[in-house]
C-alpha positions in Angstrom: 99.1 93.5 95.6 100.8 97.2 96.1 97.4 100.0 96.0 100.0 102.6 95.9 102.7 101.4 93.9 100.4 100.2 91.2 98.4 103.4 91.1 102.0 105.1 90.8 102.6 102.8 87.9 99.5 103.4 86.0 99.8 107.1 86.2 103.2 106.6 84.7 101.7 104.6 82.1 98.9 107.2 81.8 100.9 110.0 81.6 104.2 108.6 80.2 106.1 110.6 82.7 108.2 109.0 85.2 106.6 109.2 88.8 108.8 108.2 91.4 108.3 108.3 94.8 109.9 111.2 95.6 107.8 112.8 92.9 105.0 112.2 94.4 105.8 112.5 98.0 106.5 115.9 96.6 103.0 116.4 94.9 101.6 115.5 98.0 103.8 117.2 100.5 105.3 114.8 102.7 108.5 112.7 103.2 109.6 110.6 100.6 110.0 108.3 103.8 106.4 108.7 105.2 105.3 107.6 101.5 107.6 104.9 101.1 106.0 103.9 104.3 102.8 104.3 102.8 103.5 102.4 99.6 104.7 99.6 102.2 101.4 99.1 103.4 102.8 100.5 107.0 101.2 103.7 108.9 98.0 105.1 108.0 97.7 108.4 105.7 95.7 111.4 107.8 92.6 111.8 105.9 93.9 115.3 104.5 96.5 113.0 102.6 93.8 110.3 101.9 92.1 113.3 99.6 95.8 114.2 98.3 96.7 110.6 97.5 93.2 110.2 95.8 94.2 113.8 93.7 97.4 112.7 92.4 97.1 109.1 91.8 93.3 108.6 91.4 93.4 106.4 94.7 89.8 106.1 96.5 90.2 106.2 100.4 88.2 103.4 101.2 90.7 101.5 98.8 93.2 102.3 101.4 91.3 101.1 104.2 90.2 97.8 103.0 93.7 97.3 102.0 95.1 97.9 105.5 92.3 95.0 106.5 93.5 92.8 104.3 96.7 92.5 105.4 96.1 92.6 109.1 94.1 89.6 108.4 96.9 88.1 106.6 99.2 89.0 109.7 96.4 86.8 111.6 96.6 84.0 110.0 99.9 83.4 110.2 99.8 83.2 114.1 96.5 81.1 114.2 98.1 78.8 111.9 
């Protein structure tokens, strides 16, 4: 499961305009790196971002949190195992 990248999809579907992530790295105002990085599931979005992300694709900033939980717990149990 990709928070961002799904979120990007169903504002395309939404919208039926194409929003790439250079789109909306624009909207937002950073890198298309920093939100590739983002859309990765690496590096953590400063909370004026978390309200930019939630602005232009509807994405809740606790979303983004339990997401980044998730998969540091994944991470862990592939060394306990």
């Amino acid at each position: 499961m990709n928070l961002l990248r799904d979120a990007r999809k169903r504002k395309e579907e939404k919208t039926g305009e194409r929003w790439s992530q250079m789109r909306v790295a624009q909207e937002l105002g950073v890198h298309v790196q920093t939100y590739r990085i983002w859309e990765g599931g690496g590096g953590n979005p400063s909370p004026e971002n978390k309200k930019k992300l939630k602005k232009v694709l509807g994405i809740e900033c606790d979303d983004l949190i339990i997401l980044k939980d998730q998969k540091r717990k994944k991470k862990e149990d592939v060394f306990t195992k």
